[in-house]
Structures are given as structure tokens and as C-alpha cells.
C-alpha positions in Angstrom: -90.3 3.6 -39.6 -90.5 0.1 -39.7 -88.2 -2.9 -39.9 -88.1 -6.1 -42.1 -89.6 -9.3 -41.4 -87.8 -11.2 -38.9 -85.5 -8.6 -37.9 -85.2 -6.2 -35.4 -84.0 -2.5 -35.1 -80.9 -1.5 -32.6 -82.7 0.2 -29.9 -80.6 3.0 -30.4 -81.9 3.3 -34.3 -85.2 2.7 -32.8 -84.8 5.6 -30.2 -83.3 8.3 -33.3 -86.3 7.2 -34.9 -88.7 8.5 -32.2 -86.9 11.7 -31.5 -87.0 12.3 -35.0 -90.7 12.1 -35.5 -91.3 13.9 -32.7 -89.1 16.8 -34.1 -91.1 16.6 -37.1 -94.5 16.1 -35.4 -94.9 18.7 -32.7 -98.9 18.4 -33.1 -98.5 14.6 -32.4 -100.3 13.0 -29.2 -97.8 11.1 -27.1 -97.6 8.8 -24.1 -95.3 6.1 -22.5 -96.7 2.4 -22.1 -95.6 0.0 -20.0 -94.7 -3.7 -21.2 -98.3 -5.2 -20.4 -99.6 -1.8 -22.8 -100.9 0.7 -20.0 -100.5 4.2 -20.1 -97.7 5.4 -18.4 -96.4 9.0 -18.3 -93.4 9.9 -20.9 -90.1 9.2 -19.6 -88.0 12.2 -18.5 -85.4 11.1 -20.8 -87.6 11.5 -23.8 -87.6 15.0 -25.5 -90.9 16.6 -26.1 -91.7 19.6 -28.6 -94.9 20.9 -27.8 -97.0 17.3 -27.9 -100.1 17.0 -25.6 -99.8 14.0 -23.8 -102.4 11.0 -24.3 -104.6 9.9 -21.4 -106.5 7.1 -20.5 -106.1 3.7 -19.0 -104.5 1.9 -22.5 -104.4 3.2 -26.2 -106.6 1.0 -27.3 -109.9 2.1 -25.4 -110.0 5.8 -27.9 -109.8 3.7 -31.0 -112.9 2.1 -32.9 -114.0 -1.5 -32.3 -113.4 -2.1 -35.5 -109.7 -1.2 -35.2 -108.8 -2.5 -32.5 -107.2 -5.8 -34.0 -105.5 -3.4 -36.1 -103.8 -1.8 -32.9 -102.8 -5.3 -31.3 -101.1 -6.8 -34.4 -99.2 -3.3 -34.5 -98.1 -3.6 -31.0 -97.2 -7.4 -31.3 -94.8 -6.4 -34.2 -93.1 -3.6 -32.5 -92.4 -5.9 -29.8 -90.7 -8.2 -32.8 -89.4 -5.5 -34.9 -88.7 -2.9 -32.8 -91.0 -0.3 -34.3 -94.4 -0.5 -35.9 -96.9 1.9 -37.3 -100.5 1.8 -39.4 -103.8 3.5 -39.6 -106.8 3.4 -37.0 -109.3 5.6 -36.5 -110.0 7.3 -32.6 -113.3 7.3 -31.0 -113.2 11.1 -30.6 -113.2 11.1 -34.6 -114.2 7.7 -35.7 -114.0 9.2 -39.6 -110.8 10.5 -39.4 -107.5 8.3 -40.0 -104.6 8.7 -37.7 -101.1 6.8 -37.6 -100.5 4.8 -34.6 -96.9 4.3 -33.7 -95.4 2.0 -31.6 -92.1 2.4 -30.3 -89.8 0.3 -28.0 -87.5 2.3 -26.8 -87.5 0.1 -23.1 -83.7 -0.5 -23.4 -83.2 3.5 -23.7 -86.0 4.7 -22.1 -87.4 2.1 -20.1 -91.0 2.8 -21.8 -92.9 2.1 -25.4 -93.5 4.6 -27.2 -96.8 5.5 -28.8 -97.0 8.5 -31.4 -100.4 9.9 -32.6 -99.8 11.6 -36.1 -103.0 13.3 -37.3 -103.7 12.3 -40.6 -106.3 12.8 -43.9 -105.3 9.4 -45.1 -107.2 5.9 -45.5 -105.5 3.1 -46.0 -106.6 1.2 -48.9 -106.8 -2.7 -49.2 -103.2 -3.5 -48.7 -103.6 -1.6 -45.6 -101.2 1.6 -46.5 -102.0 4.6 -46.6 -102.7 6.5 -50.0 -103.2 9.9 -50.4 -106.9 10.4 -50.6 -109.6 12.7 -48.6 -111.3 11.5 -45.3 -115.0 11.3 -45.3 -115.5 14.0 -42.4 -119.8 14.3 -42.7 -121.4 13.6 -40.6 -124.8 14.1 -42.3 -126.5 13.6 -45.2 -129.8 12.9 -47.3 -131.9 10.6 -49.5 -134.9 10.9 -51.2 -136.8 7.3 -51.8 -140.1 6.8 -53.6 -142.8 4.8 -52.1 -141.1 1.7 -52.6 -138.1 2.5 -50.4 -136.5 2.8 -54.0 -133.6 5.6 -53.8 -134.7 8.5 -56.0 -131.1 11.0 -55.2 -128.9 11.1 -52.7 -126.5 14.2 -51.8 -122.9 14.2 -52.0 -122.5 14.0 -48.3 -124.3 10.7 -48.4 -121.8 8.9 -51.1 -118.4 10.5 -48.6 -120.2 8.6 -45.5 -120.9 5.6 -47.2 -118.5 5.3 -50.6 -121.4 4.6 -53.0 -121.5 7.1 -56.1 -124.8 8.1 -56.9 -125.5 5.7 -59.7 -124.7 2.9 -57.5 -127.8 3.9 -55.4 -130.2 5.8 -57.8 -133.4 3.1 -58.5 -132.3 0.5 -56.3 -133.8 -0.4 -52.7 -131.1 0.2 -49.9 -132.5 -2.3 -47.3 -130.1 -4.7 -48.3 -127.3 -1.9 -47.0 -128.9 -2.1 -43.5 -127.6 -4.1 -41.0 -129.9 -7.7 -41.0 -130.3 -7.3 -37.0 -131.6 -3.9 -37.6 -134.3 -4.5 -40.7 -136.7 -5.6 -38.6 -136.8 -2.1 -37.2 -136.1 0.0 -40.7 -139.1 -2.0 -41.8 -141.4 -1.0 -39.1 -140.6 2.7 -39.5 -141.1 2.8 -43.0 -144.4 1.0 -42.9 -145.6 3.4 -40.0 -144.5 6.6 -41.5 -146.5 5.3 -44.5 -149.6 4.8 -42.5 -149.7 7.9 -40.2 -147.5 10.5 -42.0 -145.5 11.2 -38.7 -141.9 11.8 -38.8 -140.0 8.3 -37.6 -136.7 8.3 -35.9 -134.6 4.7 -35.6 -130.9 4.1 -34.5 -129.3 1.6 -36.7 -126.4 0.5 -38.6 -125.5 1.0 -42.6 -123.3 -0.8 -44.7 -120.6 1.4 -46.3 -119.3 0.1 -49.5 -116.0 -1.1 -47.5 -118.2 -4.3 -46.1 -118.0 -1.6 -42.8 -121.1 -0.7 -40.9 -122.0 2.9 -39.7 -124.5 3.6 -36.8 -127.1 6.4 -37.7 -129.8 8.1 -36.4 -132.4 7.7 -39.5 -135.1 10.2 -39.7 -138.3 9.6 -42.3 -140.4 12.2 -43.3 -143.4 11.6 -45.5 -143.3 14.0 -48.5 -145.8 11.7 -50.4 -148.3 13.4 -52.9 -147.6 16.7 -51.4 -147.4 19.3 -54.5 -144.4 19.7 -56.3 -143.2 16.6 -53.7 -143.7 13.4 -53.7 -140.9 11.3 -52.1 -139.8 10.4 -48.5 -137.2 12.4 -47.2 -134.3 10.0 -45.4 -132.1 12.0 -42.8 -128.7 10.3 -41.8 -126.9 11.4 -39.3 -123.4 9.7 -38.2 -123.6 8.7 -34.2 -120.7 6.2 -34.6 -118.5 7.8 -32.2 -121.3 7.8 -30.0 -122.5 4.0 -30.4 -118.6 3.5 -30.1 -117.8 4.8 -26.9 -121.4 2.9 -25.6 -119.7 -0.2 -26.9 -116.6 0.3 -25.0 -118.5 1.3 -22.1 -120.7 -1.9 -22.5 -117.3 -3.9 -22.5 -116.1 -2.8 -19.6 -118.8 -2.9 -17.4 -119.0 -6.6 -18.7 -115.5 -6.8 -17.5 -116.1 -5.0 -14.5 -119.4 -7.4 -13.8 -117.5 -10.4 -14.5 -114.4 -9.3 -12.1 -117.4 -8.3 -9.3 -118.6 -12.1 -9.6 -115.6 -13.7 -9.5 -114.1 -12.1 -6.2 -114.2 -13.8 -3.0 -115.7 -11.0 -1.5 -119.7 -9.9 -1.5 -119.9 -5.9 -3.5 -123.0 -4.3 -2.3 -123.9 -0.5 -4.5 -126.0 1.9 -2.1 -127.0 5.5 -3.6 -127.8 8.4 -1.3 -131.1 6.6 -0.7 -130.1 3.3 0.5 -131.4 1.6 -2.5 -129.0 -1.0 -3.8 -127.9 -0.3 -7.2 -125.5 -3.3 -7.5 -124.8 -6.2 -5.4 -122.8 -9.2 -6.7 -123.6 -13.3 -6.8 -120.6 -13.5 -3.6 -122.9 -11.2 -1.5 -125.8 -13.1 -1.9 -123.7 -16.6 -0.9 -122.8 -15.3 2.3 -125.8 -13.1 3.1 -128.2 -16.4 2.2 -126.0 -19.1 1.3 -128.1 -21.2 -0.8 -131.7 -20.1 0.3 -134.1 -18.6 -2.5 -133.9 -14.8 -2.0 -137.7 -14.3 -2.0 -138.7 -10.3 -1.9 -142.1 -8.3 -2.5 -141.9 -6.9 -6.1 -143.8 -4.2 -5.4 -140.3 -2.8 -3.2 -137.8 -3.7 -6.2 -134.7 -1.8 -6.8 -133.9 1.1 -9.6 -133.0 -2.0 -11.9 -137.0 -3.5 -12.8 -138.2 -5.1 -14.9 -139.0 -2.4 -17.1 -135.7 -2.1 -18.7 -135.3 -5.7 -19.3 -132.3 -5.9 -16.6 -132.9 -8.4 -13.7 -135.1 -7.0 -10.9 -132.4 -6.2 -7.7 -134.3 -6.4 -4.3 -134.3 -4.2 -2.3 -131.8 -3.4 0.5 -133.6 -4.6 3.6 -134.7 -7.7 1.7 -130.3 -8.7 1.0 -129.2 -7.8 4.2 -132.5 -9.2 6.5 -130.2 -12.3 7.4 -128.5 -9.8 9.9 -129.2 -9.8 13.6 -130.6 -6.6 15.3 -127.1 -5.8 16.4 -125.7 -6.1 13.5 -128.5 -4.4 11.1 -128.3 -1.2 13.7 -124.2 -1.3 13.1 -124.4 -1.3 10.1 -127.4 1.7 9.6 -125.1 3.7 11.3 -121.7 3.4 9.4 -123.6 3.8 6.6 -125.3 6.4 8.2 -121.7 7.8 9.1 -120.5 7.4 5.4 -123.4 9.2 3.5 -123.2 12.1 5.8 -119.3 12.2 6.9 -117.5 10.6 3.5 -115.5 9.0 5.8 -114.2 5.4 6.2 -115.9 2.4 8.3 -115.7 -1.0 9.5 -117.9 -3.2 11.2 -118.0 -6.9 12.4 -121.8 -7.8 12.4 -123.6 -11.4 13.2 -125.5 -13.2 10.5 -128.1 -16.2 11.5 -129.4 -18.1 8.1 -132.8 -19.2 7.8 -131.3 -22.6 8.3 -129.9 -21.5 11.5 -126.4 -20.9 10.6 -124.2 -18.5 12.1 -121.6 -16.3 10.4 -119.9 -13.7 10.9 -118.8 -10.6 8.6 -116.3 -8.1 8.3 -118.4 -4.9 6.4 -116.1 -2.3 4.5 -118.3 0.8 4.0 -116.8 3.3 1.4 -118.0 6.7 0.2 -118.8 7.0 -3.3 -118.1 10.8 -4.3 -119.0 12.9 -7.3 -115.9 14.8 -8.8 -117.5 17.7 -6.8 -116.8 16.0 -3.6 -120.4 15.2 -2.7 -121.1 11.7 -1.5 -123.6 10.0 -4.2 -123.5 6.7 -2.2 -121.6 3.7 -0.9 -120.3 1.0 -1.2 -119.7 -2.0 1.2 -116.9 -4.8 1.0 -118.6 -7.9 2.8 -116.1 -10.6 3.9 -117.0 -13.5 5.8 -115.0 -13.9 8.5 -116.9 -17.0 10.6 -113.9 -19.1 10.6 -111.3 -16.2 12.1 -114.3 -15.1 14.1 -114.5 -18.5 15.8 -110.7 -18.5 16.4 -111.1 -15.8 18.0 -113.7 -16.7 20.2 -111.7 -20.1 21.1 -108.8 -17.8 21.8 -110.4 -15.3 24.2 -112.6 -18.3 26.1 -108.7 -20.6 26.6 -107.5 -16.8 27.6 -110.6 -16.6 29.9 -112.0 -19.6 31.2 -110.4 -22.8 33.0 -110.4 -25.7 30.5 -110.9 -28.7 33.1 -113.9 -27.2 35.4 -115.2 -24.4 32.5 -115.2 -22.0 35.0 -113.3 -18.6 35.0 -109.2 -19.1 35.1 -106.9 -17.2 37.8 -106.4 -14.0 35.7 -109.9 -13.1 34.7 -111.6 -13.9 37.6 -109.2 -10.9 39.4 -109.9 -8.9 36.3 -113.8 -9.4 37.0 -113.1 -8.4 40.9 -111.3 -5.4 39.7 -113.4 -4.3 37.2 -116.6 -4.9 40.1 -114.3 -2.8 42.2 -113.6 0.0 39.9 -117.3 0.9 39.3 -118.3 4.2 41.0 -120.9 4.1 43.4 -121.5 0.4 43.0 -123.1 -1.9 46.8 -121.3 -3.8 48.6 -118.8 -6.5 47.1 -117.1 -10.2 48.7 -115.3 -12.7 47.5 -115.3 -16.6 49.0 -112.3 -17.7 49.0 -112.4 -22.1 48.5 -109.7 -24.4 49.7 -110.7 -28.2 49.4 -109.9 -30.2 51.8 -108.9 -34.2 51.9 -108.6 -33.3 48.2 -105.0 -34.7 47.5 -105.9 -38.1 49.2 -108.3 -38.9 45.9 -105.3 -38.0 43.4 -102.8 -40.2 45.2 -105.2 -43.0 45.9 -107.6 -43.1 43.1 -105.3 -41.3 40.7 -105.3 -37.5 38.6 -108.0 -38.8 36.1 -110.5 -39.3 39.3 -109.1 -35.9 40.8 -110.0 -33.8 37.5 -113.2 -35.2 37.9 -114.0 -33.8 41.0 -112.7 -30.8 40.4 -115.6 -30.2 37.7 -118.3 -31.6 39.8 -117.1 -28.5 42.8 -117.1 -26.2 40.0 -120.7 -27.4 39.3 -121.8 -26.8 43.0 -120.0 -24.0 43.6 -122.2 -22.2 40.7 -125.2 -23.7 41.6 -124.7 -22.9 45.5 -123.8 -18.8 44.6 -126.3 -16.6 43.0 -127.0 -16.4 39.4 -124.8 -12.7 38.9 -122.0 -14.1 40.9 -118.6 -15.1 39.0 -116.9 -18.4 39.9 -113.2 -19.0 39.2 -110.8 -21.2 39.7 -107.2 -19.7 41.4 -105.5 -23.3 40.8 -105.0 -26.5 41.5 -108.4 -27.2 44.4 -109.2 -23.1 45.4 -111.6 -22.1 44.0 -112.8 -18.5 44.1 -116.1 -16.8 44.2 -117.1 -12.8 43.4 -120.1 -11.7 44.8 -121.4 -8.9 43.3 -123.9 -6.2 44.6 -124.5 -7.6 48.1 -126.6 -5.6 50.6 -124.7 -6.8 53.7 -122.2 -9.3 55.0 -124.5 -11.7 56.3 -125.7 -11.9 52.6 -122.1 -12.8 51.7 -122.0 -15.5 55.2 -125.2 -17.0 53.9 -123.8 -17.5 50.4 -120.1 -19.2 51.9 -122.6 -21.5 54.4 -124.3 -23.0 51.0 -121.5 -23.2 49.9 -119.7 -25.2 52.3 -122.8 -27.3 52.5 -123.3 -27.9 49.3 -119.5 -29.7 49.4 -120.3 -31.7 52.6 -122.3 -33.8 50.2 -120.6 -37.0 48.7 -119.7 -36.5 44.9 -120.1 -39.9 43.1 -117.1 -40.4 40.7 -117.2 -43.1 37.9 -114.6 -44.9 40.4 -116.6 -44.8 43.5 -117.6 -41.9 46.1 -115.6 -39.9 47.9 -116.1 -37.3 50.8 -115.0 -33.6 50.9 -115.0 -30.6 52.9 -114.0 -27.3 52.5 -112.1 -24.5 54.1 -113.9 -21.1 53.2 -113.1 -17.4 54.1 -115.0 -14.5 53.6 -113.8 -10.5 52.9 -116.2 -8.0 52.4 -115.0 -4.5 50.6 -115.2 -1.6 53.7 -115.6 2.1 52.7 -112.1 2.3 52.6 -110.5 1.4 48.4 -109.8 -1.6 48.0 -107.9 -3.4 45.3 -108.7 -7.2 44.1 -105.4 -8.6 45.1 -105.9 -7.0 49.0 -109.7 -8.2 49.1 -108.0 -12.0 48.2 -105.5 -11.8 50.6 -107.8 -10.8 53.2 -110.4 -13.5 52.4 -106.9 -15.9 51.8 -106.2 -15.4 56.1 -109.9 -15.9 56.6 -110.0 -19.3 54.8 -107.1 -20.6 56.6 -108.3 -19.6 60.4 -111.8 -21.9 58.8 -108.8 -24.9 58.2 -107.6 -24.5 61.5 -110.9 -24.7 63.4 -111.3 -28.0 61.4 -115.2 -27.7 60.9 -115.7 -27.2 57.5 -117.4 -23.5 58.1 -117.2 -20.3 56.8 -115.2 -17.7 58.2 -115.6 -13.7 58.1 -112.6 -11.4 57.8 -113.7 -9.1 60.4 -111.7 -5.3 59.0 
């Protein structure tokens, strides 16, 4: 079916039309494409006699490179005309003609239609299809003299390629070989001259179309043998083959130049940990712009050898991680490989420059249709910037932001958490209410009284003991956590420091000013004890050390 230029079917015309081929053509192969060409699955409301559907990611992957335009300027007119339909030739059978029809039926349907109708035609320079025989062989055979002159050919050889015998009969075929390829042709003919051993090369033949054919060529030297003196030529057809490798080449172009072009870093691990693929990304955050220096002797699968770019090896890519992070990472991979399952990890990376980053690691199984893990592969997003959020987030949610010291909440959180541990010593707490402290805010103002407050929370940390936790409860108390102490009189000696430490002046930018400091100390008993009881406790002890007036520590005696 197909429409006039300029003009397009009804869709309903358009829809009679498919059903009616597909009556006719229950041996057709079918499938449903969506506007942007995919495969799709038939719709429902389409009626099917008997067709086997077509599969794949889009029609045009199972059709020869060379027919590929062919199948674009079809679907471009069915999009203008409603229906459209011409010769290509399928991978599977790259010899064999078959109509492609295009259908859009979307306004019916909600789907194009594409119709594969087997077919022994070729289409001939107008681009119809005539009623001639397909060249289906896929073999054939020439006899050339030592000259590379042809001498016969069989009948198989003029179906593949279209010549008739007298065509080829006397005249060299070199020119009928691809010029990227006679380089090649040349050097088999001249060794199977010189050491009478069969030569096999892959190349390409010109059919008498202008098209060009892939063979396997096979020479066998026949010369001066009794009643034979020739080289025997063996052609056989591999175009589907070199066809598929070409579409297969194409995509994992594609694919290589998608890989490169996300903003995350792709890293390929088989079952061995060897790196198979890794992307430029990967190396950006793994190295940023350092040289990626490895020992060639501890290269990847892809070396030299082949002509591909040497990979290095895995430890070498992913040395910029710390300890931490390299053992995280060993065991979700470790995890994946074994398990199949799914893992994330966070890990630290430190540049050669000094740099630090952070990255998010996606590990994901890799498995055989089978089921059977054949190796991983690992999503690595750098997430520094979030990271550091983070960390700013959890140190305002921790720590005070004038004196840098512990805030209210986590400072009880670290009691409690000291508290909950089985079977750990002795704990205290100091609890530290300044004194003559509001007397500096009012008379030398707030920006003089925030100073202070930082230089108490130096001396309080100084005067305590380096696994001790300082914190500020608000405004000037200050508490302190004493962890593991042997005794109470450790825990009095501590408080006396402390209360010494701020007898001292503290020189401000405005002057110096005097403090002291009411200070009561709780020890935890065998009895449990929460955080908030051992604060309260400590609380009554500080203010029976601000009614004696002296500036001295005082123990809760329960």
C-alpha cells in the first residue's frame, strides 16, 4: 500500500490496509513501534493470524548496513503518507530480500506497524521490486592462473557477485577487491606463491551492483601439479557475520560514548577483580588530574597486544582510597561476587595533592543468563560536596557554635551512652556555674561576654583529662563528663583544676576581668543511674559550692 506524494491516507484506510496484509500474510514477522521507532509489543486491538512477533530493541538493528538508509527514508514517509513499504535485506539473511512495511495505525491502534513479508525479489534500479531469483550461495569458486588472471569461475560465483562468466574469464579481479583490503589479497597471493601453503584472508568483494561482500578467501596452490595448474580461490559469504560485528561495533561505540559522557565514574570487574572497563569520569574523581602511572607488567585483560589501550590494573585506579575505604569496598565487592546481591558504600578518597573527597560506590552483580555472577560493576559518584553538608549539619547538631565545645543535647547523649555501657568504671560529671559572669555582659557588653565564654571553654578542656567530654548546658554552665574514673577523689581532683584554672584572670581584647566558679560533683553509685538524675545531683551540689561563696568544688555525697 502506499499513498501519493503529498497526501496522506485516512487512518482508518491505513488500518484496513494492515489487517488485510496480515490476512493475506500469516507467515509475516510483526511488531508494534512506538513514535521514536522502538519495539513495542502488538497492540491488543490488532488481529494476528499466526505471525511470530519481531524482537529486538528497534527494526533497524536486523537489517544490513547497507540498508539501513533505506529503512529510515521508509519510516519518514509513513509518518507523511500514512503507510510505506520497500525492500531491505535482514542480517539473519543478508542475501535474501524482504518487504518492510511501515504502518501508522497510532490514531487506531496507538502503535506503528511494521510487517515483514518474506520475499525472493530484488529491487532493481528504480528501487521496486521485479520478479527475479535471489542469489542465496553462499559459496563458490575460481580458478586463476599465475597471474591472478581468472581462468573459470562456477555458477555459484556469478549468483554472489552478478558477473557472468565472460565478464571475468582472462581478466585480473584485484580491481573487484575492496582498495583497504588489497594490501592484504596481495600478500596472500604472493605467499601462497612462495611456500605453496594454503592462505586464508577476510575481505571484501565488489559485486557488480557497486555493493561489496565480505568473504573468507581461501588460496590453494595447484601450480604445475599434473593435469593442474591453476590456483584454486575459495569464497565463502560471511556478510551476515561481518554485519552483525558491525552493528555490534556501533553500539559499543555508542555505548563507550554514553559511558564517557555520564557524570558518574563506570568501573567493569570480572570474577577476578581485574577491571575490564572503567570510563574517563572514574578516573576524574579517582585522580582528578594526576598522571595515572601503573607497572605494565600488572596491566589489565585489554594490552597492548590487541592494539586496544592498556587498562591498569584495579589496585592501581582505585589506590587514591584510604584504608577504610579500600577494605569497604573489598568487601561489597566481596559480598556481590559471592551473594549477587546489591551494595552501597560511602568511602574517603585523599589525592596525591592532598585533596579529600568523598564517594558514593554502587556495586552491581553482573550475571550470566544462567544466574552465575561473572562480575561487577560499580557506579562511583562523588559526593564531597553533600558529604561536607553533612558533616556541617551533624557538627551545628553537635557542637556549640560560640565556645566549639559540645551543645546541651549531645553532651547528655554522651553521658547516657557512657552510662549505658555494661560493665564500664566509675563515671562523674562537673557540673560549671560562672560566677560574676553577668557583670561583664552588662558592663563591657555581649561581644566581650562571648569572648569569655570561649576562653572557659578553652580551660575547662585543658584543666579535664584528654578522654573527658566538655559541653556547654547554656548560657555560662558548662558541663564536664568524666569518663572511666577509678574513684571520687579522681573526679574532686579534676573539679579543684578546674576551679583553679578559672581563678585566673582571662585577658579580653577590652581589658581583664576576674571569675570564679561554682562547681559540683556526682559520681554514678552501684545503683542505675540515668544522665538527667546524675545532672541533677551534681546541679544541687554546684549550688551548695555558690552558697559557701569560695569558689570550690563540692561532692554530692549519695
Amino acid at each position: 500500500m502506499s499513498s501519493s506524494a503529498g497526501s496522506r491516507d485516512e487512518p482508518e484506510n491505513v488500518a484496513r490496509a494492515a489487517e488485510a496484509l496480515l490476512r493475506e500474510h500469516p507467515d509475516a514477522l510483526v511488531c508494534g513501534l512506538s513514535s521514536n521507532g522502538l519495539i513495542v509489543p502488538v497492540p491488543q486491538s490488532v488481529g494476528l493470524w499466526g505471525q511470530a512477533a519481531i524482537e529486538g530493541r528497534a527494526v533497524i538493528d536486523g537489517v544490513v548496513a547497507e540498508d539501513r538508509k533505506k529503512v529510515v527514508e521508509l519510516w519518514l514517509r509513513a509518518q507523511e503518507e500514512g503507510a510505506a513499504a520497500g525492500p531491505v535485506r535482514m542480517l539473519d539473511r543478508p542475501t535474501t530480500w524482504v518487504t518492510l512495511n511501515f504502518l501508522d495505525v497510532r490514531e487506531i491502534h496507538d502503535a506503528v506497524l511494521c510487517v515483514i513479508l518474506p520475499s525472493a525479489e530484488q529491487p532493481d534500479e528504480s528501487g521496486e521490486i521485479p520478479e527475479v531469483a535471489p542469489a542465496t550461495c553462499r559459496f563458490s569458486t575460481l580458478l586463476e592462473d599465475e597471474g591472478a588472471r581468472v581462468l573459470e569461475c562456477d555458477e555459484a560465483f556469478t549468483q554472489m557477485f552478478g558477473y557472468t562468466a565472460e565478464e571475468l574469464i582472462g581478466n585480473s579481479v584485484l580491481d573487484q577487491i575492496h582498495p583497504d583490503d588489497q594490501g592484504r589479497a596481495v600478500e596472500g597471493w604472493l605467499t601462497v606463491l612462495a611456500t605453496r601453503r594454503a592462505q586464508q584472508t577476510r575481505l571484501r568483494r565488489r559485486r557488480k551492483d557497486g555493493s561489496w561482500m565480505w568473504v573468507d578467501t581461501t588460496l590453494h596452490n595447484f601450480l604445475n601439479e599434473p593435469d593442474r595448474n591453476y590456483v584454486l580461490v575459495e569464497l565463502i559469504d560471511v556478510s551476515a557475520e561481518m554485519s552483525a560485528q558491525e552493528a555490534l561495533q556501533e553500539r559499543e561505540e555508542l555505548l563507550r560514548r554514553l559511558t564517557d559522557a555520564m557524570p558518574v565514574g563506570l568501573l567493569h570487574l570480572d570474577v577476578e577483580r581485574d577491571v575490564v572497563y572503567s570510563n574517563a569520569r572514574l578516573l576524574e574523581i579517582l585522580h582528578g588530574s594526576e598522571p595515572l602511572e601503573h607497572d605494565a607488567r600488572t596491566q589489565g585483560p585489554d594490552s597492548g597486544e590487541n592494539g586496544r589501550a592498556a587498562r591498569p590494573p584495579a589496585a592501581t585506579i582505585l589506590r587514591t582510597l584510604t584504608d577504610e575505604g579500600t577494605a569497604s569496598f573489598d568487601a561489597a565487592l566481596g559480598e556481590v561476587l559471592e551473594t549477587g546481591v546489591d551494595r552501597d558504600v560511602e568511602v574517603d578518597i585523599v589525592l596525591r595533592s592532598g585533596v579529600w573527597r568523598r564517594a558514593l560506590l554502587s556495586v552491581r552483580a553482573l550475571l550470566k543468563p544462567s544466574g552465575e555472577v561473572n562480575g561487577a560493576i560499580t557506579c562511583v559518584l562523588d559526593v564531597t560536596e553533600s558529604a561536607r553538608a553533612r558533616r556541617e549539619l551533624e557538627k551545628r547538631a553537635t557542637f556549640d557554635a560560640l565556645t566549639r565545645c559540645h551543645n546541651r543535647s549531645s553532651i547528655l547523649q554522651a553521658l547516657q551512652q557512657e552510662l549505658d555501657l555494661e560493665g564500664s568504671p566509675e563515671t562523674a560529671v562537673v557540673y560549671v556555674d560562672l560566677d560574676n559572669f553577668k557583670p561583664v555582659n552588662d558592663t563591657l557588653g555581649h561581644a566581650a561576654g562571648d569572648e569569655l565564654l570561649t576562653l572557659v571553654a578553652e580551660r575547662l578542656k585543658v584543666a579535664s583529662r584528654a578522654n573527658d567530654e566538655v559541653g556547654r548546658l547554656g548560657g555560662d554552665e558548662f558541663l564536664v563528663v568524666l569518663r572511666d574514673i577509678p574513684g571520687q577523689h579522681i573526679a574532686m581532683r579534676v573539679a579543684q583544676r578546674i576551679c583553679e584554672s578559672l581563678r585566673r584572670p582571662f585577658d579580653l581584647s577590652c581589658g581583664t576581668v576576674k571569675l570564679g566558679a561554682s562547681v559540683g560533683v556526682a559520681c554514678t553509685s552501684s545503683d542505675a543511674t540515668t544522665a538527667e538524675e546524675l545532672v541533677r545531683r551534681s546541679d544541687a551540689a554546684m549550688y551548695r559550692s555558690k552558697d559557701a561563696g569560695q569558689s570550690l568544688p563540692v561532692l554530692d555525697h549519695r
